[in-house]
Structures are given as structure tokens and as C-alpha cells.
PDBQT receptor file of N, H, CA, C and O in Angstrom, charges set to zero:
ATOM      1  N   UNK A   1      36.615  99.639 188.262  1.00  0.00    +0.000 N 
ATOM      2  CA  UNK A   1      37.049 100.617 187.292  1.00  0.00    +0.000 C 
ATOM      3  C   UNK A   1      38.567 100.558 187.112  1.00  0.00    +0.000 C 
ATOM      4  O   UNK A   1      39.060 100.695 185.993  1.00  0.00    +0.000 OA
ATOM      5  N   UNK A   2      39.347 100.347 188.256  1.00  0.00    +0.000 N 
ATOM      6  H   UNK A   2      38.946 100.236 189.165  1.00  0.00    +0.000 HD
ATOM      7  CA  UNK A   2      40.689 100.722 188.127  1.00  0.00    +0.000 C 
ATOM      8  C   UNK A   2      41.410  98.698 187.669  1.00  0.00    +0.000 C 
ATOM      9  O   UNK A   2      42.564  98.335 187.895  1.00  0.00    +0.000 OA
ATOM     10  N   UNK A   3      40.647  98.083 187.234  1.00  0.00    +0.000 N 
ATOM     11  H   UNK A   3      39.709  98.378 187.050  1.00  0.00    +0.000 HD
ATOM     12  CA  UNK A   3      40.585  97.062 186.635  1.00  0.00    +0.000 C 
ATOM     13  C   UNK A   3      40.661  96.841 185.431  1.00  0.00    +0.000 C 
ATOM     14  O   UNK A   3      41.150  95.933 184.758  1.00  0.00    +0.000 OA
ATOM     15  N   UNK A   4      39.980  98.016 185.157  1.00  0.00    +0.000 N 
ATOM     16  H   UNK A   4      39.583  98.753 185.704  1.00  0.00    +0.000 HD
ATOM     17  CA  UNK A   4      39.362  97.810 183.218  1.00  0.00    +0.000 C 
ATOM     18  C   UNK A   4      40.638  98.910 182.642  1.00  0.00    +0.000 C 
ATOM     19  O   UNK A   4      41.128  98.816 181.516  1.00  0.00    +0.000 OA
ATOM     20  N   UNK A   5      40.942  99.690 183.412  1.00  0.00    +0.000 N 
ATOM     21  H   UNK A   5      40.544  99.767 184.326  1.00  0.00    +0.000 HD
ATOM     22  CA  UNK A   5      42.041 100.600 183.058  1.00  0.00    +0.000 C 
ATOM     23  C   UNK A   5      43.596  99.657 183.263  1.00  0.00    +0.000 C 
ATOM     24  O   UNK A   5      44.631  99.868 182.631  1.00  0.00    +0.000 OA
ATOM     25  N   UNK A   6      43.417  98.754 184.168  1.00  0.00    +0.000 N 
ATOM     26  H   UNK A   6      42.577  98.582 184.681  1.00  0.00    +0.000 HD
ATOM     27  CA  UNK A   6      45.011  98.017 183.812  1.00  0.00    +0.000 C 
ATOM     28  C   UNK A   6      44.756  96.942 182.895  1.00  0.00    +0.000 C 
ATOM     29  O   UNK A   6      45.757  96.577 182.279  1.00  0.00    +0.000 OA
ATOM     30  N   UNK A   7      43.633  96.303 182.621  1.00  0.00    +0.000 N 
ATOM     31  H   UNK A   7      42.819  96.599 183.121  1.00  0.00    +0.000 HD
ATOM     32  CA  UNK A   7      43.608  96.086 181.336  1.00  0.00    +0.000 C 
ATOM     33  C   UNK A   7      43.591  96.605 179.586  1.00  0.00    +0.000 C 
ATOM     34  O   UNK A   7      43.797  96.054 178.505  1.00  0.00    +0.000 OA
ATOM     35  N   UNK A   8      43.188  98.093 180.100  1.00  0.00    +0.000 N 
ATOM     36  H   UNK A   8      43.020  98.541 180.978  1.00  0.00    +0.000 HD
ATOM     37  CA  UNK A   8      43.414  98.662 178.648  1.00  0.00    +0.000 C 
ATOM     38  C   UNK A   8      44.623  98.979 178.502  1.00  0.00    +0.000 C 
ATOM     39  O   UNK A   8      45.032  98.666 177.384  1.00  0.00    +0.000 OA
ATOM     40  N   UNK A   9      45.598  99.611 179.340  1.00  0.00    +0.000 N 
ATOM     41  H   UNK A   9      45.266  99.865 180.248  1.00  0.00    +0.000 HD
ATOM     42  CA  UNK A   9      46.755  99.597 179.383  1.00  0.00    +0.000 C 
ATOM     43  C   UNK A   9      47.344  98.623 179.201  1.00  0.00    +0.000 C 
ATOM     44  O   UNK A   9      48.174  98.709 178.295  1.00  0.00    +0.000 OA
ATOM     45  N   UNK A  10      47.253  97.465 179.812  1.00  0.00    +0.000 N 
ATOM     46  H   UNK A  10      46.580  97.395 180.548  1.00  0.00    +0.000 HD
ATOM     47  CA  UNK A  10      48.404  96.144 179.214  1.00  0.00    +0.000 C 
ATOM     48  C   UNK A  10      48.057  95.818 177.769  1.00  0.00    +0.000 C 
ATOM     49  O   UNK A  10      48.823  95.411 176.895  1.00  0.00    +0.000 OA
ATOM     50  N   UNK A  11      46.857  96.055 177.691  1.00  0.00    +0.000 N 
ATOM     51  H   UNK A  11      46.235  96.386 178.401  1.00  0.00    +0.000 HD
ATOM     52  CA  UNK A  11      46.256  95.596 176.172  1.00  0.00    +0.000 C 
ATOM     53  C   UNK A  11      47.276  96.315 174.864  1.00  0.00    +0.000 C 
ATOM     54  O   UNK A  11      47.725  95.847 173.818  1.00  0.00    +0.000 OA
ATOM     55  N   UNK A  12      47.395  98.123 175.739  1.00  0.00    +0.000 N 
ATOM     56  H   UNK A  12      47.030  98.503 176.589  1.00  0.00    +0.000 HD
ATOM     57  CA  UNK A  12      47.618  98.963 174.624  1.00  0.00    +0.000 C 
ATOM     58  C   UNK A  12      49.624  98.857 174.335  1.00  0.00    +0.000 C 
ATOM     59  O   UNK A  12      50.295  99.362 173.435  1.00  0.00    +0.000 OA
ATOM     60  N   UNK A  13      50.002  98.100 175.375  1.00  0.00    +0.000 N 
ATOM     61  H   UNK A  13      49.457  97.690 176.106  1.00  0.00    +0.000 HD
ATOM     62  CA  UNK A  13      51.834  97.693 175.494  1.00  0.00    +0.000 C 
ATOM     63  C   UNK A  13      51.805  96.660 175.143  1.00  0.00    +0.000 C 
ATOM     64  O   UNK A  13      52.947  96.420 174.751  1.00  0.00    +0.000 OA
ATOM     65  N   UNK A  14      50.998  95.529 174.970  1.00  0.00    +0.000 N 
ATOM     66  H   UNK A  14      50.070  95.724 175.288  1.00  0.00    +0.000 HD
ATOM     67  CA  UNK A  14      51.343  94.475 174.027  1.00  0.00    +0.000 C 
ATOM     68  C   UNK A  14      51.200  94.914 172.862  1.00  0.00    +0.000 C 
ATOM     69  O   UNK A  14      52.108  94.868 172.032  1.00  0.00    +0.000 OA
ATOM     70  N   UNK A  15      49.839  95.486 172.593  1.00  0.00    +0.000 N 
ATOM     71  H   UNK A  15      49.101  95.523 173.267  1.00  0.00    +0.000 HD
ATOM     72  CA  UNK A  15      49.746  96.121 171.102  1.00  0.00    +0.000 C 
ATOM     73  C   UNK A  15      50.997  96.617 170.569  1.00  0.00    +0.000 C 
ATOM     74  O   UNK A  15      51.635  96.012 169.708  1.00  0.00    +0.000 OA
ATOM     75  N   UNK A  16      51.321  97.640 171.045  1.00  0.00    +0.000 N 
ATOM     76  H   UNK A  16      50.802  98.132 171.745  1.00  0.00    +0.000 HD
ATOM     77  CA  UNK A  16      52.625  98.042 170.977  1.00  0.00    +0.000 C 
ATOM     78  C   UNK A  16      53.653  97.401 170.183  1.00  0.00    +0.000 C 
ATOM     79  O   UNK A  16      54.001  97.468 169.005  1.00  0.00    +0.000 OA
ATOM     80  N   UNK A  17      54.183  96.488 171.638  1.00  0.00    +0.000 N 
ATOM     81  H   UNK A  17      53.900  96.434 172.595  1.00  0.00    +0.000 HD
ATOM     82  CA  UNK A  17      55.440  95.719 170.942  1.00  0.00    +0.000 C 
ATOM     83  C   UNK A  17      54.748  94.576 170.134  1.00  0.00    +0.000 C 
ATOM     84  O   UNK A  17      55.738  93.893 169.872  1.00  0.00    +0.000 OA
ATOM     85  N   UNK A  18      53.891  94.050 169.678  1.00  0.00    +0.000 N 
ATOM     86  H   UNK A  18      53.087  94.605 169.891  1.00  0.00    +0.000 HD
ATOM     87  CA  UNK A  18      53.706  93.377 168.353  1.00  0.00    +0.000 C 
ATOM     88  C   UNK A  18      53.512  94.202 167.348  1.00  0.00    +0.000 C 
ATOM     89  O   UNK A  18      53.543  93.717 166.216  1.00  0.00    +0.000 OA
ATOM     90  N   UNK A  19      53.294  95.480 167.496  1.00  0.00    +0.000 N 
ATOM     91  H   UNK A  19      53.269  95.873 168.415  1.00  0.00    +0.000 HD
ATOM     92  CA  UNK A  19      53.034  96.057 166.383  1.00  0.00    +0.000 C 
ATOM     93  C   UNK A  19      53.627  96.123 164.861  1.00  0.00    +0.000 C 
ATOM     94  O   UNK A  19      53.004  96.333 163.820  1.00  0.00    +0.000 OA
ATOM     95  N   UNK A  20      55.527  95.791 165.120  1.00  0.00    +0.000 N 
ATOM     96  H   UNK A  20      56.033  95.620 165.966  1.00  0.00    +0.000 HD
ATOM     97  CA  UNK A  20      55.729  95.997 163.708  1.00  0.00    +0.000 C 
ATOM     98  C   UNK A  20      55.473  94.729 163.096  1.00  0.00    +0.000 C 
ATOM     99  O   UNK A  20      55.489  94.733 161.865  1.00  0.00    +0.000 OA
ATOM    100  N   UNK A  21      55.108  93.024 164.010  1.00  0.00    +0.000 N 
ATOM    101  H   UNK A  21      55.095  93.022 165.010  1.00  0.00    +0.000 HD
ATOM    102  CA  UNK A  21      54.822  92.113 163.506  1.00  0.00    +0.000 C 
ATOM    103  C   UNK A  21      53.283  92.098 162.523  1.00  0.00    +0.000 C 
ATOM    104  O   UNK A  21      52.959  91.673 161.414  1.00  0.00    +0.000 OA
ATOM    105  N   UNK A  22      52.521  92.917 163.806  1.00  0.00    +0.000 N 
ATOM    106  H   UNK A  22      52.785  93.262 164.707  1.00  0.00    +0.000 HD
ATOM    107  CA  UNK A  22      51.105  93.000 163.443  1.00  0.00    +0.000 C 
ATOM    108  C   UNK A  22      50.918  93.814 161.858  1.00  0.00    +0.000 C 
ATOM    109  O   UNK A  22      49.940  93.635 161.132  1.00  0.00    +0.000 OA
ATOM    110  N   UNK A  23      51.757  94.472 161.620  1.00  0.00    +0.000 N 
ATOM    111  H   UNK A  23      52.552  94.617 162.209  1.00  0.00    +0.000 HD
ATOM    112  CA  UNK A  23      51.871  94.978 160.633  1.00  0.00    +0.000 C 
ATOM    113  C   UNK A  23      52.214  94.878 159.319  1.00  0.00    +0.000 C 
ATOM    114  O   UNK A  23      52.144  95.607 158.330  1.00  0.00    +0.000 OA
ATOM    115  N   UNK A  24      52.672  93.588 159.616  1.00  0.00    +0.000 N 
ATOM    116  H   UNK A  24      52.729  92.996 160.420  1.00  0.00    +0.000 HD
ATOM    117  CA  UNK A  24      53.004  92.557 158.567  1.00  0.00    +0.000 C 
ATOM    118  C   UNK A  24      52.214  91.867 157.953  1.00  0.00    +0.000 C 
ATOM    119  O   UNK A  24      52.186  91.559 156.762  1.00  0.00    +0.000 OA
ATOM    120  N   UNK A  25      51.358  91.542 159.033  1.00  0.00    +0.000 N 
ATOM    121  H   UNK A  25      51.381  91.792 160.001  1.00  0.00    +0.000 HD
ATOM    122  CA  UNK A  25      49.645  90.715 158.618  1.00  0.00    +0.000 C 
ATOM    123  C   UNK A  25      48.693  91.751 158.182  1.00  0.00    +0.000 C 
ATOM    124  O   UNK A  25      47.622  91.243 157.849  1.00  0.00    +0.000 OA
ATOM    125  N   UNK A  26      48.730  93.203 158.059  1.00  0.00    +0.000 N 
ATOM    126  H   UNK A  26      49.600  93.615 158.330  1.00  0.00    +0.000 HD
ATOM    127  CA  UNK A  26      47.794  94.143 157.628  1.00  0.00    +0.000 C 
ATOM    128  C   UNK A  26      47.164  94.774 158.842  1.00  0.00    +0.000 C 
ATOM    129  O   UNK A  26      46.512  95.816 158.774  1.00  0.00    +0.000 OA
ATOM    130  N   UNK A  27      47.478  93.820 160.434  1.00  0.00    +0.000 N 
ATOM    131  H   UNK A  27      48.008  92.974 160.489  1.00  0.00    +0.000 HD
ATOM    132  CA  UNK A  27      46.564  94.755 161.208  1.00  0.00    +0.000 C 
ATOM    133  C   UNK A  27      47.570  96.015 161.910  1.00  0.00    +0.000 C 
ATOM    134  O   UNK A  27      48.724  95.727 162.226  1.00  0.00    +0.000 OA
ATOM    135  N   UNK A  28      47.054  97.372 162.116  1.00  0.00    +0.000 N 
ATOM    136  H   UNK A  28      46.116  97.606 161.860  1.00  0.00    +0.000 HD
ATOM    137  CA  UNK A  28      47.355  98.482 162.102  1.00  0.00    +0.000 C 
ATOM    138  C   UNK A  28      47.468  99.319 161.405  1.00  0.00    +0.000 C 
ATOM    139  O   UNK A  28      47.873 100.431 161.743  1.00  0.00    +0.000 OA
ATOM    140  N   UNK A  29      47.068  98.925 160.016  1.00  0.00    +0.000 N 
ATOM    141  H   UNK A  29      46.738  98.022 159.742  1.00  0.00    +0.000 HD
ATOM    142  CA  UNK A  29      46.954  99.552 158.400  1.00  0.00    +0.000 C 
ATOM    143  C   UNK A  29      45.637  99.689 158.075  1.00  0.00    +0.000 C 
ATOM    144  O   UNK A  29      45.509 100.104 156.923  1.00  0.00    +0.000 OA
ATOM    145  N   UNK A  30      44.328  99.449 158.804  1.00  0.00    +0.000 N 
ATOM    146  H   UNK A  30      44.432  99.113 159.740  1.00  0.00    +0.000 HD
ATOM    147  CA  UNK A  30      43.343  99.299 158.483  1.00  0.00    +0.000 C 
ATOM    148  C   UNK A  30      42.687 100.839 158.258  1.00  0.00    +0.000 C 
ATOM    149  O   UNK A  30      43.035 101.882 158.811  1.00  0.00    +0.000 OA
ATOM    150  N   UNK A  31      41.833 100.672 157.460  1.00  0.00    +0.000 N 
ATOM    151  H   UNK A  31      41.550  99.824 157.011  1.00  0.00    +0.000 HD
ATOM    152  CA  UNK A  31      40.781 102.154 157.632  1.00  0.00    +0.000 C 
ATOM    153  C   UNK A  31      40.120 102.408 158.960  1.00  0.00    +0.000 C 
ATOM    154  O   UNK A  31      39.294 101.578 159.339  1.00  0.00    +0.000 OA
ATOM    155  N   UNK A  32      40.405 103.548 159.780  1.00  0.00    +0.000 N 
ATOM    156  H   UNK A  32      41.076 104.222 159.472  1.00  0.00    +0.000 HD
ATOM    157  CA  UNK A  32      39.796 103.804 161.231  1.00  0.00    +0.000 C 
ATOM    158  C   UNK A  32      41.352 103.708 161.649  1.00  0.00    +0.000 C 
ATOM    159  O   UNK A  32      41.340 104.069 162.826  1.00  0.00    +0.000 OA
ATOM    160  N   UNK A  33      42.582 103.433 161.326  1.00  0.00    +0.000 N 
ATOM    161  H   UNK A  33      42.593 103.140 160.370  1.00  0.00    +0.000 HD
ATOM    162  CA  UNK A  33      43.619 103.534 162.202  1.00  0.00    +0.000 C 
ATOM    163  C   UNK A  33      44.169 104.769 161.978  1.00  0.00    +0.000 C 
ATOM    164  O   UNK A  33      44.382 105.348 160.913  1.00  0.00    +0.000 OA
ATOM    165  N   UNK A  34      44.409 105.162 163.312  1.00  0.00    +0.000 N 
ATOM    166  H   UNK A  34      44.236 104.692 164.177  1.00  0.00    +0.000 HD
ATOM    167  CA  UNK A  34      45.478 106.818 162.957  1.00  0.00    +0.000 C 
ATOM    168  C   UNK A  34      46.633 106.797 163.398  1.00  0.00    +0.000 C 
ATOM    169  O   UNK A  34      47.201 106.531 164.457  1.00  0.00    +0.000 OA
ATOM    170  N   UNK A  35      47.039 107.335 161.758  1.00  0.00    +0.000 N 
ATOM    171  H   UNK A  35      46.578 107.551 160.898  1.00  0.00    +0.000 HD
ATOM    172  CA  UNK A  35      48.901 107.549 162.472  1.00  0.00    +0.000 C 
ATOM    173  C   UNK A  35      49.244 108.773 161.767  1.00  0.00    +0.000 C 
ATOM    174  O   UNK A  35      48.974 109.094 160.609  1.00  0.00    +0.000 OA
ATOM    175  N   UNK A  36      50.047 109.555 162.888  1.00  0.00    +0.000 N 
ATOM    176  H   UNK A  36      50.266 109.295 163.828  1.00  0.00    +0.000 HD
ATOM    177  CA  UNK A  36      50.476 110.889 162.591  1.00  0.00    +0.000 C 
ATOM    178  C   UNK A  36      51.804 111.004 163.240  1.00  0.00    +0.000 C 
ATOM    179  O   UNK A  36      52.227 109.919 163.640  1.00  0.00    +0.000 OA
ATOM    180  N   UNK A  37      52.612 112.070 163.463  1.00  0.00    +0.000 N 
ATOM    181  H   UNK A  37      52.268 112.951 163.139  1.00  0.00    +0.000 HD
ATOM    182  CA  UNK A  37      53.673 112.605 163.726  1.00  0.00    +0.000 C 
ATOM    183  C   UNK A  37      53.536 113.780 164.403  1.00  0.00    +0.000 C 
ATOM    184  O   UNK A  37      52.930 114.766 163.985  1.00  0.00    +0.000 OA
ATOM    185  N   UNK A  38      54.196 113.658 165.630  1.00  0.00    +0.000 N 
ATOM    186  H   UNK A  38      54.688 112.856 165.970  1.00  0.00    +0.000 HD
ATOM    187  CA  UNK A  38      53.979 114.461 167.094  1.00  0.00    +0.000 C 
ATOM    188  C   UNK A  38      54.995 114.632 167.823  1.00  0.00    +0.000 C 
ATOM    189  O   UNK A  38      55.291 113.634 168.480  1.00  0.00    +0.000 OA
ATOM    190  N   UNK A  39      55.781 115.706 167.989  1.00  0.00    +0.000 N 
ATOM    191  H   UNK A  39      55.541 116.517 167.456  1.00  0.00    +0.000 HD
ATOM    192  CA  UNK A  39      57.257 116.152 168.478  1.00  0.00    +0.000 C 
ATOM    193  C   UNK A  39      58.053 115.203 167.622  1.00  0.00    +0.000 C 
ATOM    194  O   UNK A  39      58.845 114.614 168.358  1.00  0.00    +0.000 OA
ATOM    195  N   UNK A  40      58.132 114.943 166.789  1.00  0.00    +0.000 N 
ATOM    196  H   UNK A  40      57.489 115.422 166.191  1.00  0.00    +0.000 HD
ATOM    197  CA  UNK A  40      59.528 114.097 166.337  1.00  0.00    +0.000 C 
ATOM    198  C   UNK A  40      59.089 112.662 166.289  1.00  0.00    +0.000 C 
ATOM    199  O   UNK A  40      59.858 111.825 165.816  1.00  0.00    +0.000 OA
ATOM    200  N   UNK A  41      58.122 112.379 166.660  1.00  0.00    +0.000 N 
ATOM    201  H   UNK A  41      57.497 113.059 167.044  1.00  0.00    +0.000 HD
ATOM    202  CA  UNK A  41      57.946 110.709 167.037  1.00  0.00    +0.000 C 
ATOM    203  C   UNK A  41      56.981 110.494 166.467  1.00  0.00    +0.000 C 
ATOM    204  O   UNK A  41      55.995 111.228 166.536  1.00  0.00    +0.000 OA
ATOM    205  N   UNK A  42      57.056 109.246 165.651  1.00  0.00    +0.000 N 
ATOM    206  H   UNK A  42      57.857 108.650 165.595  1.00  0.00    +0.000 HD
ATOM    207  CA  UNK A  42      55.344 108.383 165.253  1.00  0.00    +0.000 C 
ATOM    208  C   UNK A  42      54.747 107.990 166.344  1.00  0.00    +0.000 C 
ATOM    209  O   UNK A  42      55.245 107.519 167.367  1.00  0.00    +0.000 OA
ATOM    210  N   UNK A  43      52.979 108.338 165.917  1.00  0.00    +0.000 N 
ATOM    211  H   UNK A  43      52.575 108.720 165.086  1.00  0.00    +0.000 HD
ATOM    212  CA  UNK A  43      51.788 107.786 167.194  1.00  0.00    +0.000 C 
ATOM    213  C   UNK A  43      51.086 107.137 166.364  1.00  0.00    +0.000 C 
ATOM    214  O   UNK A  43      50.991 107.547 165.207  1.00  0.00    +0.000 OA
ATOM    215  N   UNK A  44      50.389 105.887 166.816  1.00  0.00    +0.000 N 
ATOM    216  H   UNK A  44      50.466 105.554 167.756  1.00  0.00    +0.000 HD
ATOM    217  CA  UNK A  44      49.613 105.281 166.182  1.00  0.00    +0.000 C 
ATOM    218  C   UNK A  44      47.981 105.120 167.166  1.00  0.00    +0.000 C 
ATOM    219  O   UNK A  44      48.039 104.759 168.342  1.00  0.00    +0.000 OA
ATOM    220  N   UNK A  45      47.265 105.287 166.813  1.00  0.00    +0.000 N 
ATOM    221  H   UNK A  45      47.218 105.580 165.858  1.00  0.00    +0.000 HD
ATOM    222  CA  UNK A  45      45.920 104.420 167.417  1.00  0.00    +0.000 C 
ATOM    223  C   UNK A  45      45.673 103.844 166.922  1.00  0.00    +0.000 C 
ATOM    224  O   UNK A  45      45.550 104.419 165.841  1.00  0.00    +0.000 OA
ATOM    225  N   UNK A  46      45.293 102.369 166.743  1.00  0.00    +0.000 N 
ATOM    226  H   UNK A  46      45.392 101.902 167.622  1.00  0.00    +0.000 HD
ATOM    227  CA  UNK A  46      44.720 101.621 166.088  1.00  0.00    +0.000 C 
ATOM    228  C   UNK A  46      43.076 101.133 166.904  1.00  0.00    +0.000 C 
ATOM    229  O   UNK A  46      42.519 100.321 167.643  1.00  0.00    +0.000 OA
ATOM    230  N   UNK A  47      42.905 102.428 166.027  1.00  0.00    +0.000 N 
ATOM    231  H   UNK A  47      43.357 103.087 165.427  1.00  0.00    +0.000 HD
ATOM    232  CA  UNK A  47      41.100 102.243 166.607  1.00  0.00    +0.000 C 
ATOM    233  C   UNK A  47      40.623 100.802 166.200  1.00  0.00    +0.000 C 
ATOM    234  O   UNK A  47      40.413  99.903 167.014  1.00  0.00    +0.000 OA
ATOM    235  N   UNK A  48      40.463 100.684 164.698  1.00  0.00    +0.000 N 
ATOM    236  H   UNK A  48      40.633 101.415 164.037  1.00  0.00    +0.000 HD
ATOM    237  CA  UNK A  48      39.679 100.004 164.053  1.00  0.00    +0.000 C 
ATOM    238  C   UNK A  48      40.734  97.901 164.076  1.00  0.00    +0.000 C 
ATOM    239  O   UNK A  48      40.551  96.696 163.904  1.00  0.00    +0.000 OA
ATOM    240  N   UNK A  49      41.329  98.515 164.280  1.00  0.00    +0.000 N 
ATOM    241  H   UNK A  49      41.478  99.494 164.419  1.00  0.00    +0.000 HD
ATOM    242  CA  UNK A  49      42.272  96.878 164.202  1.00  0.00    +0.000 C 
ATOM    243  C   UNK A  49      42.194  96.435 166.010  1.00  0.00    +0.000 C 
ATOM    244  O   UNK A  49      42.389  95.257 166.310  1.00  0.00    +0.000 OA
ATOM    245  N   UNK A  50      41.934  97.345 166.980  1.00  0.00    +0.000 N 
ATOM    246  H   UNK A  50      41.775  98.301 166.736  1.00  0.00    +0.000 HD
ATOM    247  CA  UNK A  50      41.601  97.286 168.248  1.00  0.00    +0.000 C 
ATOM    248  C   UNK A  50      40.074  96.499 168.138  1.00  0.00    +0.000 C 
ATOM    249  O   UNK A  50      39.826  95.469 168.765  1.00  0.00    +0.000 OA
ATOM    250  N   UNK A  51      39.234  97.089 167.346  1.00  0.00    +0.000 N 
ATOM    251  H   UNK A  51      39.436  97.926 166.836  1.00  0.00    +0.000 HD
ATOM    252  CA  UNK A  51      37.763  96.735 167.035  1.00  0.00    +0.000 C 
ATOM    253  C   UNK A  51      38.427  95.027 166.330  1.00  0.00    +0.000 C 
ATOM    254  O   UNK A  51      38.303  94.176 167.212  1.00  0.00    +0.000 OA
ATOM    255  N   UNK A  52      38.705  94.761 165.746  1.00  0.00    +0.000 N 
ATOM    256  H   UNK A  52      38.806  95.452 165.030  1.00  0.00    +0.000 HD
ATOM    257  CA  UNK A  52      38.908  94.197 165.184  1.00  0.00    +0.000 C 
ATOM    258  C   UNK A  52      39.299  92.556 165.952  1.00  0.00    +0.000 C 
ATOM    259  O   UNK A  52      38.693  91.517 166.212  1.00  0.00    +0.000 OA
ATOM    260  N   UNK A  53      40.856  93.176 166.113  1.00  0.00    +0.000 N 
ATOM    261  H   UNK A  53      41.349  94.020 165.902  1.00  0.00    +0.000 HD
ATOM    262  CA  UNK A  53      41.227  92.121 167.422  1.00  0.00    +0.000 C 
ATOM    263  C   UNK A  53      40.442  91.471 168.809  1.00  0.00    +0.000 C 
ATOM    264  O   UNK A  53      40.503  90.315 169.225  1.00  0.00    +0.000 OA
ATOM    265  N   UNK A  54      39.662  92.673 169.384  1.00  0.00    +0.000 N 
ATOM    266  H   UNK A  54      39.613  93.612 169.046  1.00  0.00    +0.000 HD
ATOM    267  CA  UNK A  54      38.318  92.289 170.150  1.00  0.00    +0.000 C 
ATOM    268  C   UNK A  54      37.267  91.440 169.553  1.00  0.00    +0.000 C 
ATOM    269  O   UNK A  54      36.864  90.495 170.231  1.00  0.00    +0.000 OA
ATOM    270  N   UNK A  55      36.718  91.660 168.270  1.00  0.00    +0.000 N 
ATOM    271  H   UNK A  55      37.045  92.427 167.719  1.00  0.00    +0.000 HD
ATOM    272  CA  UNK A  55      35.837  90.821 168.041  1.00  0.00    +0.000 C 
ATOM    273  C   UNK A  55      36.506  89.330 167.698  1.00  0.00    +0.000 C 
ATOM    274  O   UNK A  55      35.673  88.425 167.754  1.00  0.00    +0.000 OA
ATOM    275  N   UNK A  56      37.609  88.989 167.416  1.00  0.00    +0.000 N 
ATOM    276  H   UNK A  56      38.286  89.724 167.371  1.00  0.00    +0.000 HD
ATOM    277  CA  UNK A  56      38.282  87.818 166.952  1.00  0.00    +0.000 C 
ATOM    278  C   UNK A  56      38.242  87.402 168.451  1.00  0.00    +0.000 C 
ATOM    279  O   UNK A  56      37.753  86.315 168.757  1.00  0.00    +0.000 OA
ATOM    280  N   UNK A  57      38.608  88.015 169.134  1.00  0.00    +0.000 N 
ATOM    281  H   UNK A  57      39.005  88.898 168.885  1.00  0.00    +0.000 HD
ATOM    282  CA  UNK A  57      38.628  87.714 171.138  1.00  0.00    +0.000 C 
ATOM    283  C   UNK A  57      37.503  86.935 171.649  1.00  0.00    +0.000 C 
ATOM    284  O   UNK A  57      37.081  85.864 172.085  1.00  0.00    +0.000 OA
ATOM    285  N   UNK A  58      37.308  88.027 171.353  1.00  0.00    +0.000 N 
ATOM    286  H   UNK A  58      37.651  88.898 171.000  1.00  0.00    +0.000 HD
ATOM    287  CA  UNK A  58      35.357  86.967 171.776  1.00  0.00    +0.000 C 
ATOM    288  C   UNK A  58      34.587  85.969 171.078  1.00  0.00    +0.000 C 
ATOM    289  O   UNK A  58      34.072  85.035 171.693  1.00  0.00    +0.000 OA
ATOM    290  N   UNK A  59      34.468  86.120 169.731  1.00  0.00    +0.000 N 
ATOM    291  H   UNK A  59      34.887  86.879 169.232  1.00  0.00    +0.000 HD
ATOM    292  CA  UNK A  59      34.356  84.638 168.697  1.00  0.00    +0.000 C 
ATOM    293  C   UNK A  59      35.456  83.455 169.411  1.00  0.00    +0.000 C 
ATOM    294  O   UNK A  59      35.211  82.255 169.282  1.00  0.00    +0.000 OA
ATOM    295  N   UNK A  60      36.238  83.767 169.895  1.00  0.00    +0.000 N 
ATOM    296  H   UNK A  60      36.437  84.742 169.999  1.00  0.00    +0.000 HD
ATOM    297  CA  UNK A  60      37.309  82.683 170.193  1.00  0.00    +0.000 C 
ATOM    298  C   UNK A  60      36.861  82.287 171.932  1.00  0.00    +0.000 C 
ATOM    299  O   UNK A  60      37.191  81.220 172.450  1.00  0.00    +0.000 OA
ATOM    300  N   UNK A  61      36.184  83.209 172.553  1.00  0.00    +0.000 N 
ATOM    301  H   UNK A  61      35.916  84.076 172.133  1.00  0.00    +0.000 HD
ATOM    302  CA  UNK A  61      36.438  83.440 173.910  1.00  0.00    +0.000 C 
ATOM    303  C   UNK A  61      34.547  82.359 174.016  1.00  0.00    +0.000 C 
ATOM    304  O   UNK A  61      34.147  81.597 174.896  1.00  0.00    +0.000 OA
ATOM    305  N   UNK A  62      33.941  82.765 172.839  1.00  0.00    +0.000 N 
ATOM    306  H   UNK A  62      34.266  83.384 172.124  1.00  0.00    +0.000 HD
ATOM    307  CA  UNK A  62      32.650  82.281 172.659  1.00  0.00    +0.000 C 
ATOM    308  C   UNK A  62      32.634  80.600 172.696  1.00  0.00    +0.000 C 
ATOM    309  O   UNK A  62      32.081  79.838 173.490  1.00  0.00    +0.000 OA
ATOM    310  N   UNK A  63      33.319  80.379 171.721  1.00  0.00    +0.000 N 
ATOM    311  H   UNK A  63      33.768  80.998 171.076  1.00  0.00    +0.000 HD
ATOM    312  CA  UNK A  63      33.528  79.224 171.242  1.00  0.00    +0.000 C 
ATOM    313  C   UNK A  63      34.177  78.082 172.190  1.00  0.00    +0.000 C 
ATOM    314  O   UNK A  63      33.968  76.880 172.025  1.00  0.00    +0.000 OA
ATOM    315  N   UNK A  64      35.060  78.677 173.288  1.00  0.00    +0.000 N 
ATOM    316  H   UNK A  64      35.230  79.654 173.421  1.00  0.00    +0.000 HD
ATOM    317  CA  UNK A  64      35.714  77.499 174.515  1.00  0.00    +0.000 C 
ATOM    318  C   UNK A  64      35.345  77.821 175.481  1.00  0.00    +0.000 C 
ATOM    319  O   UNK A  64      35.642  77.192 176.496  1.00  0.00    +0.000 OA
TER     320      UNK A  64
């Protein structure tokens, strides 16, 4: 368990800092992503570009 949690965490700090790249290509703009404004600061989830990036993971992870 405490495995799958330092992987969602590293997952969710790379996300992160690629993000304003990723954003360039359309992912984090998708329908299912939420972004709002919370004390002063932008938050993003990117539910659906998370869905997204996973399935490209595994088609790729499938394939070698």
C-alpha cells in the first residue's frame, strides 16, 4: 500500500512540473479536468488527462 501511494505522489510532482509544457499539447485542458482558485492560488486535478496519460502507459507498457 505505502508503495502505490509513493507512486501516486511522484506521479502527481512530475505532473506538476510538466504541466505548463503539458499544456501546450492540450493535456490538462481536457473535459473531466478541474481547475479552480483556492486561498489565492491555482489548483488543478487533472482527472481525465491522468486517465488519459495511464492508458497511453499501458498501450506502450503492452506493446514492449
Amino acid at each position: 500500500m505505502l508503495r502505490w501511494m509513493i507512486v501516486v505522489v511522484l506521479a502527481l510532482v512530475v505532473f506538476q512540473a510538466l504541466g505548463p509544457w503539458l499544456r501546450r499539447l492540450g493535456i490538462g485542458r481536457l473535459p473531466g479536468d478541474l481547475n479552480f482558485r483556492l486561498g489565492g492560488r491555482d489548483w488543478s486535478l487533472p482527472i481525465a488527462s491522468t486517465l488519459l496519460l495511464s492508458f497511453l502507459a499501458m498501450l506502450i507498457g503492452e506493446l514492449v
